[in-house]
C-alpha positions as CSV (number, residue, x, y, z in Angstrom):
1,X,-22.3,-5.8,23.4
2,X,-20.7,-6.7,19.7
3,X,-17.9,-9.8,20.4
4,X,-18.2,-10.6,16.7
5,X,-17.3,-8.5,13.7
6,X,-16.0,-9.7,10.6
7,X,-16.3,-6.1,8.3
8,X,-14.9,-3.2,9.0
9,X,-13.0,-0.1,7.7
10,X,-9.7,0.5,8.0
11,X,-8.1,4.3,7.8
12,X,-4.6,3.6,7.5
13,X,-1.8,6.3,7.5
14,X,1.7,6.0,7.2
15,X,4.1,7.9,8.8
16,X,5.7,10.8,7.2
17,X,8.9,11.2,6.1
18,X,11.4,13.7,8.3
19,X,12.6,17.1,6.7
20,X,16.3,17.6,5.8
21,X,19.0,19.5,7.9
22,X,20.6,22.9,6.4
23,X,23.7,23.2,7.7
24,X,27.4,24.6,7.5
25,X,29.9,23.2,9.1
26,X,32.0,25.6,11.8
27,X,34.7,24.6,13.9
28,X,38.0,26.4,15.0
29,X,40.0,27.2,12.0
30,X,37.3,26.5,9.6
31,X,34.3,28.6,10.2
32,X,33.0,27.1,6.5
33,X,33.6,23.9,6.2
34,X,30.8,22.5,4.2
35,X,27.8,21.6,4.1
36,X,26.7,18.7,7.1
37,X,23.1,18.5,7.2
38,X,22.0,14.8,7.6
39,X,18.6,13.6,5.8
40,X,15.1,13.4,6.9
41,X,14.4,9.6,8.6
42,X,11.5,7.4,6.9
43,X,8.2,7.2,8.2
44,X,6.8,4.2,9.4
45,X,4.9,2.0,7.7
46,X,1.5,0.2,8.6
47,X,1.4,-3.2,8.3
48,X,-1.5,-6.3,8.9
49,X,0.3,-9.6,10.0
50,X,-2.1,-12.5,10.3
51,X,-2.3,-13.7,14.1
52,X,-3.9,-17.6,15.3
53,X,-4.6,-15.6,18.2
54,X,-7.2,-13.3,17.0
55,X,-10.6,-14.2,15.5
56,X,-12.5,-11.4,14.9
57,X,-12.2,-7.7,13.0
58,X,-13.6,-6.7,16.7
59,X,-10.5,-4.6,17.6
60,X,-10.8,-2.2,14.3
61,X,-14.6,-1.6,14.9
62,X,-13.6,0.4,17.6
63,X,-10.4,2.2,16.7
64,X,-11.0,2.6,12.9
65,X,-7.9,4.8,12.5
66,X,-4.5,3.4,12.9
67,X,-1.4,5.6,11.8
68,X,2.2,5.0,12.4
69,X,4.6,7.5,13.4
70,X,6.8,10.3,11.2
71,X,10.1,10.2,10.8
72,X,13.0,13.0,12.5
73,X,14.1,15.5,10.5
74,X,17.9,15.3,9.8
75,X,20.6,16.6,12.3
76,X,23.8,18.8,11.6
77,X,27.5,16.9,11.5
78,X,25.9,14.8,9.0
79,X,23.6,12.8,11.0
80,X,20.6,11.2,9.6
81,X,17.3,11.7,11.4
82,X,15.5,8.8,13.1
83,X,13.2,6.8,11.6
84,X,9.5,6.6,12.2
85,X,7.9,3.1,14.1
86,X,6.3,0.6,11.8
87,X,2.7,-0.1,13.8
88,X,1.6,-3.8,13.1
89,X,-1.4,-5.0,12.9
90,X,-2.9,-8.3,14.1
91,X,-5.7,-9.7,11.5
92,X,-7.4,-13.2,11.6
93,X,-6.7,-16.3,9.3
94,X,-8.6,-15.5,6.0
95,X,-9.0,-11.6,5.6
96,X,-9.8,-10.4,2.6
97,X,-8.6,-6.6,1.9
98,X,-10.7,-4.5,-0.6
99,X,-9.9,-0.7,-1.7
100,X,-12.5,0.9,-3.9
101,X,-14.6,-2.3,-4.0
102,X,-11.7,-4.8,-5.6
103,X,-10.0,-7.1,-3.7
104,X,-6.6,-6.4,-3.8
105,X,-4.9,-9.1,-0.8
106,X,-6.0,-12.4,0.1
107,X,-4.7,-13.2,4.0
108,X,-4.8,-16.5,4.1
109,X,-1.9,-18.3,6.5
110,X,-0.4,-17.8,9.6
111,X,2.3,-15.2,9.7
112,X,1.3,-13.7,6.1
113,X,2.5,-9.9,6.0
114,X,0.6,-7.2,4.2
115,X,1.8,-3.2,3.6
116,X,-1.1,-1.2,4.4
117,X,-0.1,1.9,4.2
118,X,4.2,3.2,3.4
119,X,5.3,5.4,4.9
120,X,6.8,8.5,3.4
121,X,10.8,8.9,2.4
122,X,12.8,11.2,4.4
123,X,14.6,14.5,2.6
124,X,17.8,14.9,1.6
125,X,20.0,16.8,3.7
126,X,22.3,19.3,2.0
127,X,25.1,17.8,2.4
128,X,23.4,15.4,0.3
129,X,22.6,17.8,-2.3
130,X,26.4,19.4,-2.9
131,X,28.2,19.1,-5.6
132,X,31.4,20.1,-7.4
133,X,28.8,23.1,-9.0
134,X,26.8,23.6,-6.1
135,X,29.1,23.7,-3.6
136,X,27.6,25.0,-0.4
137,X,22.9,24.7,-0.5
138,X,21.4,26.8,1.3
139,X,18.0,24.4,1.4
140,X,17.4,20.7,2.3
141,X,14.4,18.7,0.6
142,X,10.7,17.8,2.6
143,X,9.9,14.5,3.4
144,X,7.5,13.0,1.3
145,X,4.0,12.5,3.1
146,X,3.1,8.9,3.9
147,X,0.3,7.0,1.9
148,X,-3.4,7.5,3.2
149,X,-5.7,4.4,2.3
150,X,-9.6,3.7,2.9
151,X,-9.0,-0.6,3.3
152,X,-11.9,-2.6,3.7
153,X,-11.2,-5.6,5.6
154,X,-13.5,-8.5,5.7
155,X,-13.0,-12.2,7.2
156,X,-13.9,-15.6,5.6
157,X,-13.2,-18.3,7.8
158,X,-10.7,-20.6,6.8
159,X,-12.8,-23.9,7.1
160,X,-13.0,-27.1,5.7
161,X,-16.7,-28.1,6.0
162,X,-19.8,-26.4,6.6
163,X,-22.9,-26.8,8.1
164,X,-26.0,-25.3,7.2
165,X,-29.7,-25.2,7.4
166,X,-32.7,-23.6,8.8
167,X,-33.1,-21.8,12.5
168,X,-33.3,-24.5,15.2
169,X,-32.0,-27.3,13.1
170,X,-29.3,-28.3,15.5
171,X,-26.5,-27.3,13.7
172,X,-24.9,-25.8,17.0
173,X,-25.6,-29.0,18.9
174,X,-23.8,-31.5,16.3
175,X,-20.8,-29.1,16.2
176,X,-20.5,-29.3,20.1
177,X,-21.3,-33.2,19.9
178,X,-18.2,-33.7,17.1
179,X,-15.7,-31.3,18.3
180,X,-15.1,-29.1,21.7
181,X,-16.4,-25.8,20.3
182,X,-19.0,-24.5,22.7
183,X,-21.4,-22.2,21.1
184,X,-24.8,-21.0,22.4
185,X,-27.4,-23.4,22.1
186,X,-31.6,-22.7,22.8
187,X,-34.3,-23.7,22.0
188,X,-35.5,-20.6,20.1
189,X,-34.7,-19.9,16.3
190,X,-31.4,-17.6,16.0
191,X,-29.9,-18.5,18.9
192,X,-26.3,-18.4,16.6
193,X,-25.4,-14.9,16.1
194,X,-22.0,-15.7,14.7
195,X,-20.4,-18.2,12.9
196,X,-18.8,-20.9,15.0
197,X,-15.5,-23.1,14.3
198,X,-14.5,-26.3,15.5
199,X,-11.7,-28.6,14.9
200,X,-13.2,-32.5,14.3
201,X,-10.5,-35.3,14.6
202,X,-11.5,-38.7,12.3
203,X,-8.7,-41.3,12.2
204,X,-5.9,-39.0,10.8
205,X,-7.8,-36.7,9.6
206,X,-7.5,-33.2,11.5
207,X,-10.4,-30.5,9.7
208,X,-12.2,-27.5,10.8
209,X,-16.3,-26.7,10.9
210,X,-17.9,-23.9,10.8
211,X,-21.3,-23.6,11.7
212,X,-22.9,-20.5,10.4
213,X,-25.8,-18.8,11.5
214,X,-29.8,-20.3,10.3
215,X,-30.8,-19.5,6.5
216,X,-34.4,-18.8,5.6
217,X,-36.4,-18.0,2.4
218,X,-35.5,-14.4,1.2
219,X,-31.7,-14.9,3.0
220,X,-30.3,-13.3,-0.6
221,X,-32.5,-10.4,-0.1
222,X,-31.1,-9.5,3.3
223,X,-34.0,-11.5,5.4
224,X,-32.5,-12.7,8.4
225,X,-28.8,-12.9,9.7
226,X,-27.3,-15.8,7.2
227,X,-26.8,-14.0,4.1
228,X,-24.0,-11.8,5.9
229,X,-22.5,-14.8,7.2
230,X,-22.3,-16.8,4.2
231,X,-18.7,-15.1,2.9
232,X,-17.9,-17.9,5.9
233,X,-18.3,-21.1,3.4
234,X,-17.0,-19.9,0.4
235,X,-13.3,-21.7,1.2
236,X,-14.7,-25.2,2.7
237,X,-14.2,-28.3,0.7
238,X,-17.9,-29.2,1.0
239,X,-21.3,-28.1,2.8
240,X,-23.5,-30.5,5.0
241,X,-27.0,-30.1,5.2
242,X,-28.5,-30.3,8.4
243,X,-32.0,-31.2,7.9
244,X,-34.8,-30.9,11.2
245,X,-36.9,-33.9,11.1
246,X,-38.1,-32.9,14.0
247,X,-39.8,-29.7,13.5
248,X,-43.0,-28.8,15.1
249,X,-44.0,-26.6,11.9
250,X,-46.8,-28.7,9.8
251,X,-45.8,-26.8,6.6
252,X,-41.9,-27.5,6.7
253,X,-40.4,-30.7,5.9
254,X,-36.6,-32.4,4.7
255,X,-37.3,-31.9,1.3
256,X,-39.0,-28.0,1.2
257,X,-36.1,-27.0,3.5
258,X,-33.2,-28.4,1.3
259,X,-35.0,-26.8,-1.4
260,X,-35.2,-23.8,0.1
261,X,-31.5,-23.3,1.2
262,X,-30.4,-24.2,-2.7
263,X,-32.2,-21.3,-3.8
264,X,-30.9,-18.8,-1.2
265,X,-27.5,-20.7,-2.3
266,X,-27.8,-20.2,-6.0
267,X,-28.9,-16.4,-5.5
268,X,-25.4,-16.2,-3.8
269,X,-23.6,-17.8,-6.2
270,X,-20.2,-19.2,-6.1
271,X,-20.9,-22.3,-4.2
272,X,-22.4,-24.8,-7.5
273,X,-18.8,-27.1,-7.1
274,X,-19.2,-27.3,-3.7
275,X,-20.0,-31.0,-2.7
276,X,-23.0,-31.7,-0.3
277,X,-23.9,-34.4,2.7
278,X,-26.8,-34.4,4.0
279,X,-27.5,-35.1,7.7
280,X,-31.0,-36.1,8.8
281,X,-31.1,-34.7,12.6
282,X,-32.6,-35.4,15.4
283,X,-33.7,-38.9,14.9
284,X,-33.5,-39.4,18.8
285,X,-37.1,-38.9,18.3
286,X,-39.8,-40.7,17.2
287,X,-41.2,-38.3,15.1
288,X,-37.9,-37.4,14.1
289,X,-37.2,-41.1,13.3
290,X,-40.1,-42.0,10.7
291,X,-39.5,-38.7,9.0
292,X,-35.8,-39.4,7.9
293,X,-37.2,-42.8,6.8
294,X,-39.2,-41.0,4.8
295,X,-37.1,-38.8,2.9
296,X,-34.0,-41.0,3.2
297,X,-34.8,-42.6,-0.1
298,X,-35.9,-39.4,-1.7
299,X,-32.6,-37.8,-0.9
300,X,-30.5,-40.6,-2.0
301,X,-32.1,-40.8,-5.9
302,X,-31.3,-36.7,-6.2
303,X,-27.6,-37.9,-5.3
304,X,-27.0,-37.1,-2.3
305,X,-24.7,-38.9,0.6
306,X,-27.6,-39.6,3.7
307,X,-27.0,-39.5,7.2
308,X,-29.4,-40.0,9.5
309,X,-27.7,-38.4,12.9
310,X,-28.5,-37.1,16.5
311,X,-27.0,-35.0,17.5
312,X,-28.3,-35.7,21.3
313,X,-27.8,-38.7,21.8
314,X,-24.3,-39.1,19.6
315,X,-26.2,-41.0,17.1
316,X,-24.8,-42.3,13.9
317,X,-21.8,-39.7,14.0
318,X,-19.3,-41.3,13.2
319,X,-20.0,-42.5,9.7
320,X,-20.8,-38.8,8.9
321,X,-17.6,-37.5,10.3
322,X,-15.8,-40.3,8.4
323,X,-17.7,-39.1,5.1
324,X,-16.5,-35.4,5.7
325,X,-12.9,-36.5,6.2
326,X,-12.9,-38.4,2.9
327,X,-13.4,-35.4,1.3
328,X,-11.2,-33.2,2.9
329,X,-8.3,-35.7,2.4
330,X,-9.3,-35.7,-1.4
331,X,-9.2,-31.8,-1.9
332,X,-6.3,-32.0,-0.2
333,X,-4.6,-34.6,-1.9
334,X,-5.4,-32.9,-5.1
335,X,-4.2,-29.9,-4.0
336,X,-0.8,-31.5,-4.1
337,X,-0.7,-32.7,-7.0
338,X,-2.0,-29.7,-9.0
339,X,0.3,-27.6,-10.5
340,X,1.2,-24.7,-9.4
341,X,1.4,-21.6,-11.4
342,X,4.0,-19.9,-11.9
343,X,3.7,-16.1,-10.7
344,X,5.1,-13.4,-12.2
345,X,5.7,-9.9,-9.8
346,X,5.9,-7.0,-12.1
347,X,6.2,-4.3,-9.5
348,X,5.5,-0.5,-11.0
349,X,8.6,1.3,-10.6
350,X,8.7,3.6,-8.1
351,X,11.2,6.3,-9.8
352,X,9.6,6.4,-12.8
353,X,10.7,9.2,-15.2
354,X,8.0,9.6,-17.5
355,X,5.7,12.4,-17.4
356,X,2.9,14.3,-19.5
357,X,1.7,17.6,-20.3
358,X,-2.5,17.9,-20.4
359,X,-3.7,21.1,-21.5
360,X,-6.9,22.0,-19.8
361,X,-9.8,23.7,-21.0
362,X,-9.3,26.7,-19.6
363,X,-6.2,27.4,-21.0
364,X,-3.5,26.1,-18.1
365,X,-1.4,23.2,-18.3
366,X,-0.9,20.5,-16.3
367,X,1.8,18.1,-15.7
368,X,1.3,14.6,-14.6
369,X,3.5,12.0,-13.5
370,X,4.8,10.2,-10.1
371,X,8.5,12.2,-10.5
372,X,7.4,15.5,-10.8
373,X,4.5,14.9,-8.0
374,X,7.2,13.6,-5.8
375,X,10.0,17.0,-6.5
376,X,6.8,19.4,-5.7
377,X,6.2,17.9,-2.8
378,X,10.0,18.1,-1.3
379,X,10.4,21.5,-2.3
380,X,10.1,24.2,0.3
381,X,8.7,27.3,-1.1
382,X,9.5,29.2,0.8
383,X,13.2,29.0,0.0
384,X,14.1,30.3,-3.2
385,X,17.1,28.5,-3.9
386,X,14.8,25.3,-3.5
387,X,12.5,26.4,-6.0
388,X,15.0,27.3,-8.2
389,X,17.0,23.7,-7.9
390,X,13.5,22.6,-8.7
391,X,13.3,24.3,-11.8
392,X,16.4,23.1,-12.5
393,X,15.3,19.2,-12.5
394,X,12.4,19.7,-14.5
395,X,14.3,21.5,-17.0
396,X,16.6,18.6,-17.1
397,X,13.9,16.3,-16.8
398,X,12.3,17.9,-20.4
399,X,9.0,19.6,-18.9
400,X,9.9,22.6,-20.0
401,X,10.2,21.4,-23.8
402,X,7.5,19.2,-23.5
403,X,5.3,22.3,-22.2
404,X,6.8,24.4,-25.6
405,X,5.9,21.7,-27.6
406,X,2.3,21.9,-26.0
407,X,1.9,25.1,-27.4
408,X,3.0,27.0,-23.7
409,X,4.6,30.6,-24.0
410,X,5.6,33.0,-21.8
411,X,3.0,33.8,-18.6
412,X,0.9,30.5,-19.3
413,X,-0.2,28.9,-15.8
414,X,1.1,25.5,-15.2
415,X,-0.2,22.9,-12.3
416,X,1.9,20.7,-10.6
417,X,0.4,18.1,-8.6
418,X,-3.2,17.7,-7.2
419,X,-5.0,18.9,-4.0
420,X,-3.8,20.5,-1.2
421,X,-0.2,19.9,-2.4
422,X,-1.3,21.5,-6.1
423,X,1.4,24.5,-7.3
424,X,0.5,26.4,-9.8
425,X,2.9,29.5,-11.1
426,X,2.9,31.1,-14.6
427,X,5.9,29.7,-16.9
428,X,8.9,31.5,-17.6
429,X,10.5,29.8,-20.7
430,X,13.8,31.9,-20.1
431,X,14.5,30.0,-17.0
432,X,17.2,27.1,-18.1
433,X,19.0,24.6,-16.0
434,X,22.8,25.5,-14.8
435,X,22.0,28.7,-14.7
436,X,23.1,29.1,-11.2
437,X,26.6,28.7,-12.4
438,X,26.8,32.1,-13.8
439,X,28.9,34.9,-12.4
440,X,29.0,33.7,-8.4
441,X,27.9,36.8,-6.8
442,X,23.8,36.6,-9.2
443,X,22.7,34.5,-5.7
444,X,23.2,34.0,-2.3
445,X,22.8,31.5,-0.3
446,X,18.9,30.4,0.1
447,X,17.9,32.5,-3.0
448,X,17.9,32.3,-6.9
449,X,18.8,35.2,-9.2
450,X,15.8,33.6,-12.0
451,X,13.1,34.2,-9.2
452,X,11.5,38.0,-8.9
453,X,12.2,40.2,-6.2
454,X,14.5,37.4,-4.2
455,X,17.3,40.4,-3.5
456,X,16.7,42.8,-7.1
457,X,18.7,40.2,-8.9
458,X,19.2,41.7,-12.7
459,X,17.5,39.9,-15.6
460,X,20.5,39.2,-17.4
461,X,24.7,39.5,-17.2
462,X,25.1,42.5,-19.5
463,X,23.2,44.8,-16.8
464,X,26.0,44.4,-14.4
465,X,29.4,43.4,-15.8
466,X,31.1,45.2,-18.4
467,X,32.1,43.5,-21.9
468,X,35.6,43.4,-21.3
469,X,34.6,41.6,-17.8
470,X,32.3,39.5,-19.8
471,X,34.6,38.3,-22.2
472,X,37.1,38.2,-19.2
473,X,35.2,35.8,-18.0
474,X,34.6,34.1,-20.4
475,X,38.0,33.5,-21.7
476,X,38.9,32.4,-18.0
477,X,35.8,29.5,-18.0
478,X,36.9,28.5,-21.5
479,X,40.9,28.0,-21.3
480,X,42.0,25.1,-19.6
481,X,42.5,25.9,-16.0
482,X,45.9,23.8,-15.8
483,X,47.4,25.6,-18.7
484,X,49.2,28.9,-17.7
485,X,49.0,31.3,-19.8
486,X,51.9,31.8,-22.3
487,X,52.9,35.4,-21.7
488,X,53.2,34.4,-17.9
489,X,55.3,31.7,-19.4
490,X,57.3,34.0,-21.9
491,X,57.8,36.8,-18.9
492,X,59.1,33.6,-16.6
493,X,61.5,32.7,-19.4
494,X,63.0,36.0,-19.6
495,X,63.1,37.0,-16.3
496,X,65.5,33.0,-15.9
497,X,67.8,34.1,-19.0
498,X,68.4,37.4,-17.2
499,X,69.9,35.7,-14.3
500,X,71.8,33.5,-16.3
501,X,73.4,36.6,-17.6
502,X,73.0,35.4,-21.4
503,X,71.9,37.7,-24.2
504,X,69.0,36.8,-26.3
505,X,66.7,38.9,-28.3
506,X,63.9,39.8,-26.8
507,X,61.5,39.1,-29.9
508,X,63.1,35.5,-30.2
509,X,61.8,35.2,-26.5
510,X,58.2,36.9,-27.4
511,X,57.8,34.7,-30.5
């Protein structure tokens, strides 16, 4: 059964945002009072929190899909709907998140917060939407759906040292003998599965170990199990060789195996400023003994710090664990003293405003841009006032002129959006924005005079009012509606000197 995973894929989804609430207001005495509906609650977002207490990608090999829950739509009496729950996720110390094959979050410390996946914004309600022109919508806005991401997530271990080497060469046995990690030791090669950590105390020096599993000749081509593990040493400070000098192979020695584990390193790549120690094991026996006299020299004129160890019988540990905790304290030191860089967050706004027209080969245009994506998919088309309110903003917005300019006329198809949540109509260029605010009576609640075959709304003004009603009206929208007009004020003159019993000429009053 698998215990260790350090790769998997993650389907996140967010939650989605809640619809908004069409509502009127009725009560006793006021069976209109408004417009009450409440807006759409957010969706819940999915978010990996880095956890001490887990060690392995183990839980999200079996559950690969982890989505958070929508938000409720808006309520009448202006109340908002509920939002949707955030689902957290537990990840190991040192993930790495990847989404199309580039890294895109480094989880390295406890408590280190990473958004997955947002969840969608709730609707406006349309008491929301009222205004001093639109006084009473019939429609409410859709939440926006919440974001669907493919993450792969794979762990490095956060360690400080390293040890590595060939099957069998008792790297599992010295980190037992230097710290209280207890892995699986045998003696058969591959006996370490997965890599292994360890906490090593030397003087004041606390640092972590990881022992990964056994390289071999071809490990960059995929032979054998250390190649997959090797993302494990690419954060320690330094990388210890553990050399067998007691092998029972007579075609493997010190030297060809430390040659050999370069080359599988180089292939890798990455690791070049690594620094290396190299521990001669096993010199508990005899054989074991006269070989790491052999080679000890050897070793030394390449460069290399020597240790001859056992890891058995505790032998000549402690100067090597006092060699690795020099140079932990060194990175670490330097660390400190390094300048930081400054960072510089330049978030992408997430209203933005701008948008484009393509034109497509076949003739259609489409239009592009995070706005307009967002208003086609709150609009429910299914309501016609909705769609017309949506005309309205992208009129407002300039799509309309930026389609004329594009060489759009009449009837030409347009696409909004992409997928599933793609709308595509043909362009009317006569539909303008505020033209709801025409005589009140062109639309009813819920529908839109500029739509076909809403309720057989007429095409234009002049087919149903008169010209004197026309120019009625428009006198009336014109004149300044807290400025009587003056033959009410010339008959309310006359009507006062009347009373007063005075005499006056009537064409001194009119004038």
């Amino acid at each position: 059964m698998t215990t260790f995973v350090d790769r998997v894929t993650l389907y996140a989804a967010a939650g989605k945002g809640g619809d908004g609430c069409v509502s009127v207001k009725r009560e006793k005495f006021k069976p209109l009072g408004g417009p009450d509906g409440g807006n759409g609650g957010r969706g819940g977002d999915v978010i990996l929190v880095v956890d001490s207490s887990v060690t392995t990608l183990l839980d999200f090999h079996h559950s690969p899909h982890r989505k958070a829950t929508s938000g409720h739509q808006g309520f009448g009496d202006r109340k908002d709907g509920v939002s949707g729950e955030d689902i957290v996720l537990a990840v190991p110390n040192g993930t790495v998140i990847y989404e199309n094959g580039e890294q895109i979050a480094d989880l390295v410390g406890i408590g280190t917060t990473f958004l997955a996946a947002r969840g969608g914004m709730g609707g406006l309600g349309n008491n929301s939407l009222a205004s001093s022109k639109r006084r009473a919508p019939g429609f409410a806005l859709l939440g926006e759906p919440g974001e669907d991401r493919i993450l792969t997530l794979e762990l490095k271990s956060v360690a400080d040292i390293a040890l590595v080497g060939f099957p069998s060469a008792g790297k599992s046995s010295l980190i037992a003998a230097i710290s209280a990690a207890r892995p699986k030791i045998a003696d058969y090669p591959f006996t370490t599965l997965v890599p292994n950590l360890g906490v090593v105390q030397a003087g004041d020096t606390r640092f972590t170990v990881a022992d990964v599993p056994g390289l071999i000749p071809g490990a960059s081509q995929g032979k054998g199990l250390g190649l997959q593990f090797l993302r494990h040493v690419e954060r320690c400070v330094a990388l210890v060789h553990v050399l067998d000098c007691g092998t029972l192979e007579t075609d493997r020695n010190p030297i060809d195996d430390l040659d050999a584990i370069e080359e599988e390193l180089a292939l890798y790549g990455g690791l070049e400023d690594r620094k290396r120690i190299v521990a001669l094991n096993k010199i508990d026996l005899p054989d074991g003994s006269a070989m790491a006299d052999m080679v000890e020299d050897q070793l030394k004129e390449r460069g290399y710090d020597v240790y001859k160890v056992s890891a058995a019988s505790r032998e000549g540990l402690q100067p090597l664990l006092y060699a690795m905790a020099r140079l932990v304290q060194a990175e670490r030191v330097a660390a400190k003293a390094e300048e930081r860089t400054r960072i510089i967050l330049r978030p992408t706004a997430v209203d933005d405003s701008g948008f484009s027209v393509q034109v497509n080969g076949d003739g259609s245009f489409s239009v592009r841009g995070a706005k307009v994506y967002r208003w086609v998919l709150q609009t429910n088309f299914k309501n016609a006032e909705a769609i017309g309110y949506l005309a309205d903003r992208l009129a407002q917005l300039g799509v309309e002129k930026a389609l004329f300019k594009a060489g759009a006329v009449a009837g030409s198809e347009v696409r909004i959006g992409s997928g599933i949540n793609e709308v595509v109509f043909d362009w009317e260029p006569t539909i303008e924005a505020g033209a709801e605010q025409l005589a009140g009576f062109l639309h009813r609640r819920g529908e839109d005079s500029r739509l076909e075959n809403t309720w057989n709304a007429p095409e234009r003004v002049e087919d149903v009012l008169t010209e004197e009603e026309i120019a009625e009206q428009w006198e009336y929208k014109v004149a300044d509606p807290h400025t009587p007009r003056v033959e009410e004020i010339a008959a309310a003159v006359a009507e006062d000197l009347e009373e007063l019993g005075d005499d006056f000429d009537d064409n001194a009053v009119e004038a």
